[in-house]
N, C-alpha and C positions, 0 to 999 in steps of 0.2 A: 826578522823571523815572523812568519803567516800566524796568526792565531788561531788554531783549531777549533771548530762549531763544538760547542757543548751542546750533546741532547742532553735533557729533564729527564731523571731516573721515572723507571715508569712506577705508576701509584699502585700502593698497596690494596688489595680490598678490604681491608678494613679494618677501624679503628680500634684502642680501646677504651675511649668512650673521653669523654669532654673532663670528666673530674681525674681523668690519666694525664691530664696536657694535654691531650689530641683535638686537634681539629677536625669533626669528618667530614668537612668539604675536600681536604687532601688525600682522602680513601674512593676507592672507585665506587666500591657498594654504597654508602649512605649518600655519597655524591648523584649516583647515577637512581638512587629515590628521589630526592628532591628533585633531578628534573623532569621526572617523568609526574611527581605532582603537581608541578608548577606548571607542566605542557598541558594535562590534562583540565587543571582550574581555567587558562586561558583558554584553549581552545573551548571548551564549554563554555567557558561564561561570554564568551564572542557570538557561539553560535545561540543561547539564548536572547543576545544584543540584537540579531540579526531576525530573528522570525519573522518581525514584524514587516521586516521588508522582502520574505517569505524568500529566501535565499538557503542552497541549498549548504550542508555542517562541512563541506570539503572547502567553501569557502573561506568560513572561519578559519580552518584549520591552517591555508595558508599565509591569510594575515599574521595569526595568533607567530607561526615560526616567524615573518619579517618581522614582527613586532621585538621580538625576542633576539632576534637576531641583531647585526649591525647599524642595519637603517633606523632602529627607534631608540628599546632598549642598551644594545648592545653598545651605544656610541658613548655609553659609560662606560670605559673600561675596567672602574672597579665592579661592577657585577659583571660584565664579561669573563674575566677572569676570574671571580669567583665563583659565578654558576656555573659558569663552560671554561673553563680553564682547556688551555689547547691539549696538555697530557690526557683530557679526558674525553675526547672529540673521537678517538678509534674507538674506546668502550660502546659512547651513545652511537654512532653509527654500525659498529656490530649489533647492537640490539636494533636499530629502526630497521635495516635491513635483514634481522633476520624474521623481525616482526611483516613486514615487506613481504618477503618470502613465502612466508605461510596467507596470509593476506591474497597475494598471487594465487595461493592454490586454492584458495575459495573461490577468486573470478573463475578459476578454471572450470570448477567443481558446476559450478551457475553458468556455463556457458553452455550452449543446447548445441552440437553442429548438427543434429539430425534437423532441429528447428530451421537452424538457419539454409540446408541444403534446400529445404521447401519455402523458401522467401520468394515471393512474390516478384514477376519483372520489374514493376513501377518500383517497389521499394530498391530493387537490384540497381536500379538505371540511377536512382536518387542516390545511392551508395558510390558509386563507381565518380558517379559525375563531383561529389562533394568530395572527394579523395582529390582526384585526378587536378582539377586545377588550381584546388586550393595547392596540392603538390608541385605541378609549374611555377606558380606564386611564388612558391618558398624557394624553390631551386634562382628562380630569378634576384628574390631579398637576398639571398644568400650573399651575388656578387656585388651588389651593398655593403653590405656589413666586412668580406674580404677588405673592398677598396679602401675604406674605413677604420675599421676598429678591429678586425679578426685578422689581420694582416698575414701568420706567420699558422693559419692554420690550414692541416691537407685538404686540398679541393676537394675531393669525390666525397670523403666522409662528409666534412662540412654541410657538403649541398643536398647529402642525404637525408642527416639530420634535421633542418631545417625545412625540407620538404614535408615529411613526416611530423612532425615539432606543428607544421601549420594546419594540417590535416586529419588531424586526430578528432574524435569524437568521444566523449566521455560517456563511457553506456549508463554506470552507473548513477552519476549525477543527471543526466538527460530523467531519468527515470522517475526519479526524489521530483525534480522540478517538473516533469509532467502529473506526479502522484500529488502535488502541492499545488494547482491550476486545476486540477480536475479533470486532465485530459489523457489519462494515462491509457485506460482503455478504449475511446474515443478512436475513429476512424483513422482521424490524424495522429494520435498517441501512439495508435498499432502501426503504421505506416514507419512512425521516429523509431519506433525502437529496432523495427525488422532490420532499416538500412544503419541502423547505429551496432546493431548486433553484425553484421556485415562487415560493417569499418572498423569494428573492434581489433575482425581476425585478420582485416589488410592492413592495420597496423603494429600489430607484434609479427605480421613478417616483414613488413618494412623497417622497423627495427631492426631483428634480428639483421636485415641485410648490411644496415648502417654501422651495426656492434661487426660486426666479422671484417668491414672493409677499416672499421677504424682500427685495427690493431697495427701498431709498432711494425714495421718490415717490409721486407716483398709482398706482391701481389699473389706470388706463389702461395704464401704463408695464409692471405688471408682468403685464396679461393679453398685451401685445405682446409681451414675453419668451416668454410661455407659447407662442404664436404659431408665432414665429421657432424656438422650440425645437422644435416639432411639425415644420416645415420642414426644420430641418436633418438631422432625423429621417427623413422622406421622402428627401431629395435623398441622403443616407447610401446606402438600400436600392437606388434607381431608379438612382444615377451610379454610384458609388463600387464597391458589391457588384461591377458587371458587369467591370470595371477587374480587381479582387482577384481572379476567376474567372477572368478572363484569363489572368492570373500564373501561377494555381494549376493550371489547365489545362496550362501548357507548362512544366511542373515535374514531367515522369514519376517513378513509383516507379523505383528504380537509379541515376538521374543526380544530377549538384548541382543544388542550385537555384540560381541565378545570384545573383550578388551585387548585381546592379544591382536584382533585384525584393526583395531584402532592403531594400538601403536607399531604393527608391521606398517599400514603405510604414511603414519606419518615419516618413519625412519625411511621409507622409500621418497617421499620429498624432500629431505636431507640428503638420500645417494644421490636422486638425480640432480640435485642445485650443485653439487660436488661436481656432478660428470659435466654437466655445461660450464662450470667453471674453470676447469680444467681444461675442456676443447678451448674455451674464451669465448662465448656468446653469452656471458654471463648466470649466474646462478640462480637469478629470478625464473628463466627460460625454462629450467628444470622442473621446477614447482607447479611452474604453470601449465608444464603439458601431464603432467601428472593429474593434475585439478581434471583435466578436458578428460583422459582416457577414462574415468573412474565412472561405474555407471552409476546412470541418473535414477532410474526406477528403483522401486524399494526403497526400505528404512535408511540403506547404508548409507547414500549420499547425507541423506538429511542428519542422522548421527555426526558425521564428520563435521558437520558445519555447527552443529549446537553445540563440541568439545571444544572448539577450535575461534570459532567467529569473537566470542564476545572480550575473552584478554587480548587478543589481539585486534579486534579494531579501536575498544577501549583505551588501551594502554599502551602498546607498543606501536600501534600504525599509527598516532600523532608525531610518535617520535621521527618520523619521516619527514613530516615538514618538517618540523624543527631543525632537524639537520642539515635541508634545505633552505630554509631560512637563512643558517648560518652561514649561510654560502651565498646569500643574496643581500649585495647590498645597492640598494637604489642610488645611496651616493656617488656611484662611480657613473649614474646615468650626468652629465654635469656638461652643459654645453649645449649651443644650437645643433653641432650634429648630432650628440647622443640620444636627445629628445625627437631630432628630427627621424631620427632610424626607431625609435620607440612610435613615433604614429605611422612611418613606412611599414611597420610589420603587423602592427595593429589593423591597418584598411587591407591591406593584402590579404592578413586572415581573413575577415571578414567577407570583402570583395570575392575570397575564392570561394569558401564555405558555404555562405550564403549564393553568390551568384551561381556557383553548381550548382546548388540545390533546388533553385528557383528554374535555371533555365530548364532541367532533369525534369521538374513539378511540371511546368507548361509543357513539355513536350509529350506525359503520360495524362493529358488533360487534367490536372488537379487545375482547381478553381485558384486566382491571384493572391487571395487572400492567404488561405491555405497553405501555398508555396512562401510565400516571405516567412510564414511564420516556421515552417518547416523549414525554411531557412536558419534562423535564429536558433531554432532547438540545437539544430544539427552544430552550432557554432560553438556548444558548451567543451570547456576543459574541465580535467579534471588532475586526478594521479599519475593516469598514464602519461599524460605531459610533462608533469615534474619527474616521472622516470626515464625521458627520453632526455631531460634537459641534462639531469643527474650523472647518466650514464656519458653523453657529451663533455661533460665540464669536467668528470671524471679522466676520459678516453684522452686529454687536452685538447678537445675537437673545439671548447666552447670557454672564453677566459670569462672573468667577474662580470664585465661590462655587458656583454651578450647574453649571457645568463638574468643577471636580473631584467634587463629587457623583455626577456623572451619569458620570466615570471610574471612580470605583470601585465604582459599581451593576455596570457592565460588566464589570470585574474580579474584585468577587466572583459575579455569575452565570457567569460561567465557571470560575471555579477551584472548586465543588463540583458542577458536573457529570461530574466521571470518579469521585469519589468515591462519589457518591451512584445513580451507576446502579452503580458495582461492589456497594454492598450492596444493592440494591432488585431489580437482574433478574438471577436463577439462571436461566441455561436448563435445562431438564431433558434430560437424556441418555435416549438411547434405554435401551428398559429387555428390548430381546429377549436374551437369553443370549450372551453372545460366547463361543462354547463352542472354535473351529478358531484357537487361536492361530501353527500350524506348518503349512509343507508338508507335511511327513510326517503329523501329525495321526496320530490315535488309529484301531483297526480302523474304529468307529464312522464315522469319516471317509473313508473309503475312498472313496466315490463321490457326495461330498459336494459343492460347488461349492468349486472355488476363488479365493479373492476375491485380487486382487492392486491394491495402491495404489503405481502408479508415477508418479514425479515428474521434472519433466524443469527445465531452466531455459530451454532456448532450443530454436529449430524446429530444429535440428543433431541431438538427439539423438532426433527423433521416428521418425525410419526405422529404426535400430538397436531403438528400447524396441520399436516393434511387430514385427519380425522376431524380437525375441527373447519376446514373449508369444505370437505364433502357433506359436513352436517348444514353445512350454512349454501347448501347450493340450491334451495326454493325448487319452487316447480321449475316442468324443461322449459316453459316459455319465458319464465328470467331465469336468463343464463348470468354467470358465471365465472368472473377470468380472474386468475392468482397470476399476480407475477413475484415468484419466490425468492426473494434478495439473502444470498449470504454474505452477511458483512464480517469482511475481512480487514483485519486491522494490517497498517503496512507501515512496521515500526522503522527505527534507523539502524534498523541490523543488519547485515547483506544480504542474509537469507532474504531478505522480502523481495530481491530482485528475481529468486528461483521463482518463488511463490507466484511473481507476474509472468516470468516465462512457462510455468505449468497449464498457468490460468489462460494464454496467448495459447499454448498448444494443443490443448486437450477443451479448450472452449466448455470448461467447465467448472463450476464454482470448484476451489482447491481446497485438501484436506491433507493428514498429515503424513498419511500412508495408499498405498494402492486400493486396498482394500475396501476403506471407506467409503473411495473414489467409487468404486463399483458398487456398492449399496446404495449411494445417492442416485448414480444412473438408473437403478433397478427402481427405486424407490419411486421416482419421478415417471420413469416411462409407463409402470406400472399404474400409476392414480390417471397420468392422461389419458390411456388407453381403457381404463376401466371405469371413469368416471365421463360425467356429461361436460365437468370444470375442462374449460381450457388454460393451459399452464406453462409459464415462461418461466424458468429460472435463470437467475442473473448473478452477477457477484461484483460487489460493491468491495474497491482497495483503497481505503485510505487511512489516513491516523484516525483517531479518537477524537480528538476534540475538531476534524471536520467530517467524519461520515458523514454528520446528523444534514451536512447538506446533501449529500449523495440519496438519501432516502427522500429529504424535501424536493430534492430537481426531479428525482424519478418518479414521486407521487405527482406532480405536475406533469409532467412530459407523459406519461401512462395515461393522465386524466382517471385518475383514484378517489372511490368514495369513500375509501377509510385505509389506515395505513394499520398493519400487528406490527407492534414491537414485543421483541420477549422481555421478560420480566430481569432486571439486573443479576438476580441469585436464581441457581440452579441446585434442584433439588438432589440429595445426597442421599446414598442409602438407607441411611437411620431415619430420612422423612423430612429431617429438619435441610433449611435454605442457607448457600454458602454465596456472600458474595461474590462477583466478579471483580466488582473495584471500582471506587467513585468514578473513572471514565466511564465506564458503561452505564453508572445512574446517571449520569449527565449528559448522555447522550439521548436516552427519553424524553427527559426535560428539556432539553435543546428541541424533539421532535413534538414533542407536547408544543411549544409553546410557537413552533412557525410553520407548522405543517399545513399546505392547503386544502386540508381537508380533514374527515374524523380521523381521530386516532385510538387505538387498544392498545392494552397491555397485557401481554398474556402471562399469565402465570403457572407456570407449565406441571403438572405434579402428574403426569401419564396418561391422555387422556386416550383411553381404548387400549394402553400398555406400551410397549417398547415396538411394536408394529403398526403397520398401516390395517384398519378394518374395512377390508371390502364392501363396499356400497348396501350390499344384499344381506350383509351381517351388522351394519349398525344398529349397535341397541344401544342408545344415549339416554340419561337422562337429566334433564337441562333445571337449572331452578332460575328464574329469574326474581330480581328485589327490585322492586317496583316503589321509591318512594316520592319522585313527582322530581317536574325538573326539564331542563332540555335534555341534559346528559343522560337522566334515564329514559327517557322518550325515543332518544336514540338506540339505548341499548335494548328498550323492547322493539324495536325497527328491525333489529339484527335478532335477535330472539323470534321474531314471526320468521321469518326467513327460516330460522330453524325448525322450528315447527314444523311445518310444512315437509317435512324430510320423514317418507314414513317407518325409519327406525327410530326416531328422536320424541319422547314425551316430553315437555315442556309443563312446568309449574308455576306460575305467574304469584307472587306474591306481594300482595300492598299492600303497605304499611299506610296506616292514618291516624295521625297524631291525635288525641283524644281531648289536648286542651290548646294547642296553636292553630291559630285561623289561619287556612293558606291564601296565599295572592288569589285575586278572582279570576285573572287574567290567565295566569300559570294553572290554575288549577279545573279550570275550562279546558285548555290544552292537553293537558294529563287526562282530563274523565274522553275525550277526541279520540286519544289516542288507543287506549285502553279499550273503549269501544271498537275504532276499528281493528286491533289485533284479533279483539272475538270476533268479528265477521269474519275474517279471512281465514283465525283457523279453521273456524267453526265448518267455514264449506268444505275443507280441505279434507278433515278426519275426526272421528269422532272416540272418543274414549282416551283419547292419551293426551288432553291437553284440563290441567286444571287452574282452576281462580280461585285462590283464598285471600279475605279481605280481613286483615288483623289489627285492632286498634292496640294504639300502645300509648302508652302514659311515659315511659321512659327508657332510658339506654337497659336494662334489664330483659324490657320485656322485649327488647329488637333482639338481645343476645340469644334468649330464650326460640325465638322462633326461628332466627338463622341455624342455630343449633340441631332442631328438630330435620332442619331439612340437608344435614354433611354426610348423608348417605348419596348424595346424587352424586353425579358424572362429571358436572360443571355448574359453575355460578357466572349469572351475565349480571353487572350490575355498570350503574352509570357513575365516573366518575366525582363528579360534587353534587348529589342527591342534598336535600333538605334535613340533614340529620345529623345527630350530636356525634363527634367521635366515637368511634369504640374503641380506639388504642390510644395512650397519652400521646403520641406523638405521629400523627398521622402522614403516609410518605405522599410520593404522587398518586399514589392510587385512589386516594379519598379517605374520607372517612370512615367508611364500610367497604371498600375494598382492601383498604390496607390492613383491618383485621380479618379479613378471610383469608390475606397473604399471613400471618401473624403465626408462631409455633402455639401461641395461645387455643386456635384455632384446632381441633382437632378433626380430618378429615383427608379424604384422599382426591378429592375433586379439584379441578383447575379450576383457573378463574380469569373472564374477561371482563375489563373494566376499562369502558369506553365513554370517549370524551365528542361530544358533538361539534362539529365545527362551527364556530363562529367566528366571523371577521372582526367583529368590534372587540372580542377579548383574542382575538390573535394576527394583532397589526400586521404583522411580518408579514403572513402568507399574502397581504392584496396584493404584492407585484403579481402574484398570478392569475387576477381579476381576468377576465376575456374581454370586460369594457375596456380595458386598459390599450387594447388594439386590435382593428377591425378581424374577423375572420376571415380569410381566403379561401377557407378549405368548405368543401362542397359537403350537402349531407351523406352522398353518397361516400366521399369520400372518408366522412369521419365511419361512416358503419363499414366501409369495404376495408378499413385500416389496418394491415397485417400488425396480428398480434406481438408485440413485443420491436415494432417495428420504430424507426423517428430516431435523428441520430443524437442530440442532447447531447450537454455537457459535462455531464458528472459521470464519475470514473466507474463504470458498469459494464459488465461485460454479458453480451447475452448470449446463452447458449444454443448452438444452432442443433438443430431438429430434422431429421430426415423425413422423403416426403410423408412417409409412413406416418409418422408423427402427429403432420398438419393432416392429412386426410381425419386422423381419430380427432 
């Protein structure tokens, strides 16, 4: 007599607690805590293992499930069974995919198709081409792996799968590692992403095509699928869209958006992952066109993503690998053929991926170099590839053995794409002489342009940085040029990938509502047109602890005589200063100490108010502290320049110590300097510029005299001036600028506090010496140099300007 399969009663959710008897490993609840903290310490603690080798966290994430899985961990079967016990495998897999699910509807939510209908031929040709035969490829490995090892699975699915499987392009991971190289916004960056954004949307309907043929039955059955999924596709755009529009309509920029339309469509990403599950194209399908119909303008998109994005890629989307993992075990790769079909499909990827995309590059003239490496980008996996595998090994299109195969094809094509472009594409740096590294600059420089790289963080400081460039714009025979960097941080949230698609569409530095957006434009169009400055604004996307190169390459590549940073803390209604957060101190400091050329700090407390003050209405009044030094030498350098501006009064105050003898040398320099500021004002205007000379015996009588003068507009002082602190703990600002920054300080005036460039106290910048490699570039060509022009490395995006623009 047969013995009948005994199932395992399914587990309770939940215990009553360990001093009851209970185990709650044998409970679903406390069981299905522990692995989702045990997924999230590994996956995290991998992808901190990882940075160094500048690898993007989808990476980690897949190790971290093998690790866990069978192949490492799991071939303990006492923690198998105890962490994953198989009764507990339907729970964690309902959570990953429903984690999954929602996950899906944020790619949707980030995906432009307005953007991508206006993709460009080159990127289109480089699209098609890196699909297409990487797709041949796989259709060909396919009948490999039949003859082989997949013996008993349906042709047509199989070959589809595996077409698609080889062909895929991971948009979001492409992105991480281009934002992680520097190349995000870069010629070539723009190029990866347009034909990756491209192959995103030929591969969910490649898919979908592979999910509808794999179902169980006639062909009848699965062209009715194909059918009903064309249907639900339609009724998505024609019902659904006008509903979301609705929503998003009566969700002005300023107000909340209501919680009742939060949660009407999250439960419409529920109906629809039901209604595709139900046809059989799966319930991810649902989500995801949900994400796409939902419109992108206004607050509403952006809402949805900041309820939604951080539990779920947090916490519930590692649980994807992991479940994956568990499904993949390398030990069944075991044998000369298994290995040998494991680099069969590994060169094929490649072979297709890359060689589309190279022969696609050559044929729209991109340069050799270029194309390979647009190659490699193009060659990244990601998620979508563990969802095509998932769905296979699911569908029984794909047993253990092909499956892990086809994981770690995905894993190694991704883990040497950052390596492999960092040795293969050198940008080349501009090669014009970067000769004006100072305000002050050499005779020669005298009426030279002056280039200025100001960076701002948030629309807050944009009225202050331009009232404080039109003051600082000297006579019309030296000119001029602001290039305005908004530095944008691009964390590992998903949103950062919209953030780079607004920033690709709208070519222009991105904020957090429409609104904004259009007061920047105003703001900006407004100061080029009405001032003599000529003005490029740009926007810088990277983390935190590497902007500070994005500033350093674009003050080099610009050829900048001084670079504005804003000050860490921004000023708050009551007066007093609110951190940003040690990244942002450290990011000054980082530009302090390797910038090739001066640097400020601006300390923004309103200067001219919350507006821009037209050219004809400045009335500034400037104090400068003059205690000797190169740094203040510099900032009276930039101080004359003010001067000279005839809204702006200018107060020059020296401090001279009554009983320390200064260097003879330095202090030769300083009386040079001082001298020529008064000639130059002096020709310029008469009555609004004054000289007071203040002896001071100690930290007292400096307080006393700065004190006298916190009725001005602004304070220019030079960072390490010759003088005793006046705060116990003095920041980067100096000495005496860090107590003008200080609540101590009572006043309503800004403050610039500027560091003069020198190579021997800032090693770092000589890579950008001009002895360092001949010049090419013609004088003509350095002064005929379209402003904002030279394609450089570092992730900046510049905004483009109608002719209108460049005429003013």
């Amino acid at each position: 007599m047969a013995t009948a399969a005994v199932c395992p009663a399914p587990m309770q959710a939940t215990s009553h607690g360990a001093f009851q008897g209970d185990n709650p490993l044998h409970y679903s609840l406390p069981l299905a805590i522990l692995q989702i903290c045990l997924v999230v310490v590994v996956t995290r603690g991998l992808a901190y293992a990882l940075r160094p080798l500048r690898q993007p966290r989808v990476i980690a994430e897949i190790i971290g499930g093998v690790l866990l899985g069978p192949s490492a961990l799991g071939r303990s079967t006492k923690f198998l069974h105890a962490v994953f016990p198989p009764e507990s495998l339907p729970v964690l897999d309902t959570l990953a995919n429903l984690g999954l699910l929602f996950f899906l509807f944020l790619v949707g939510l980030e995906l432009d198709i307005a953007a991508i209908r206006r993709t460009g031929k080159k990127a289109l040709a480089i699209a098609l081409a890196g699909i297409s035969l990487p797709f041949a490829l796989g259709i060909g490995t396919s009948f490999a792996f039949r003859a082989t090892i997949v013996k008993g699975a349906p042709q047509a699915p199989f070959l589809v799968f595996m077409g698609v499987a080889l062909s895929i392009t991971a948009f979001p991971v492409l992105a991480r590692i281009l934002a992680e190289l520097k190349l995000l916004t870069t010629d070539l960056g723009r190029m990866a992403m347009s034909a990756a954004a491209v192959n995103d949307v030929a591969a969910w309907i490649l898919l979908a095509l592979a999910v509808a043929l794999s179902g169980e039955g006639s062909p009848i059955i699965s062209l009715w699928v194909l059918l009903t999924g064309v249907g639900f596709v339609i009724a998505i755009i024609v019902l659904l869209r006008p509903v979301l529009a609705w929503m998003a309509n009566r969700s002005p920029d300023g107000e909340p958006v209501k919680e009742v339309y939060i949660c009407a469509t999250l439960a419409l990403v529920l109906a629809a992952s039901f209604a595709t599950d139900v046809i059989g194209i799966h319930a991810l399908f649902g989500a995801f066109m949900v994400g796409i119909v939902v419109p992108k303008e206004g607050p509403f998109a952006g809402v949805l993503i900041e309820k939604v994005e951080d539990l779920i890629s947090g916490l519930f989307l590692p649980l994807y690998f992991v479940s994956s993992g568990l499904k993949t075990n390398v030990a069944t790769i075991s044998g000369a053929k298994s290995w040998g079909l494991l680099v069969l499909v590994i060169t094929n990827a490649c072979i297709g991926k890359i060689g589309g995309t190279v022969i696609a590059s050559l044929v729209v003239k991109i340069p050799m170099r270029e194309a390979v490496t647009l190659g490699f980008l193009m060659n990244t996996k990601g998620l979508v590839e563990l969802i095509v595998l998932n769905i296979g090994r699911d569908r029984k299109v794909l047993n253990d053995e092909s499956f892990a195969i086809m994981v770690l094809m995905a894993l190694f094509t991704t883990f040497i794409t950052t390596p492999i472009v960092m040795a293969i594409y050198k940008p080349a740096r501009p090669s014009v002489p970067y000769k004006r590294r100072t305000v002050e600059g050499s005779p020669s420089d005298a009426d030279s342009e002056l280039r200025v790289l100001a960076c701002f963080h948030s629309n807050r400081n944009v009225p202050t940085l331009l009232n404080l460039v039109e003051s600082s714009r000297g006579t019309s025979r030296r000119r001029l040029a602001m290039y305005a960097m908004h530095l944008v941080e691009l964390s590992e949230r998903s949103s950062a990938i919209s953030m780079v698609h607004r920033t690709r569409r709208n070519a222009m530095p991105f904020f957090n509502s429409g609104d904004k957006d259009g007061q920047m434009v105003v703001a900006f169009e407004a100061f080029q047109q009405l001032s003599t400055v000529r003005v490029k604004p740009m926007t810088a996307i990277s983390d935190l602890e590497t902007i500070h190169r994005d500033v350093i390459d674009s003050a080099a590549e610009k050829r900048a005589a001084i670079v504005i940073m804003p000050y860490h803390k921004m000023l708050q209604q009551d007066g007093t200063f609110h951190s940003l957060g040690s990244e942002y101190h450290a990011v000054n400091k980082r530009v302090l100490r390797g910038a090739p050329c001066s640097v400020a700090i601006l300390v923004d407390r309103g200067l001219g108010g919350h507006s821009q003050v037209a050219a004809k209405n400045v009335a500034f009044s400037v104090s400068m502290l003059f205690f000797g030094g190169p740094d203040d030498r510099e900032a009276l350098a930039y101080a004359t320049r003010m001067a000279e501006h005839p809204g702006v009064s200018v107060t020059l105050t020296r401090f001279r110590p009554s009983r320390v003898q200064p260097d003879e040398e330095s202090s030769a320099a300083d009386e040079a300097t001082v001298e020529s500021f008064k000639a130059k004002v002096g020709a310029v205007k008469d009555g609004s510029v004054r000289f007071d000379d203040v002896e001071v015996s100690g930290k007292e009588d400096v307080l006393e005299a700065i004190n006298s003068l916190s009725k001005c507009n602004m304070f220019v002082v030079g960072r390490t001036p010759p003088a005793e602190p006046l705060v116990d703990r003095p920041e980067e600002l100096g000495p005496v600028g860090s107590y003008l920054a200080s609540p101590e300080f009572k006043t309503s005036a800004s403050v610039l506090v500027i560091k003069r460039y020198d190579p021997a106290t800032n090693p770092a910048s000589k890579r950008f010496d001009p002895r360092a490699r001949p010049p090419v570039a013609t004088e003509v060509e350095d002064d005929d140099e379209e402003l904002g022009g030279g394609g450089g490395s570092s992730s900046v995006v510049p905004v483009q300007w109608t002719p209108t623009h460049d005429a003013a």
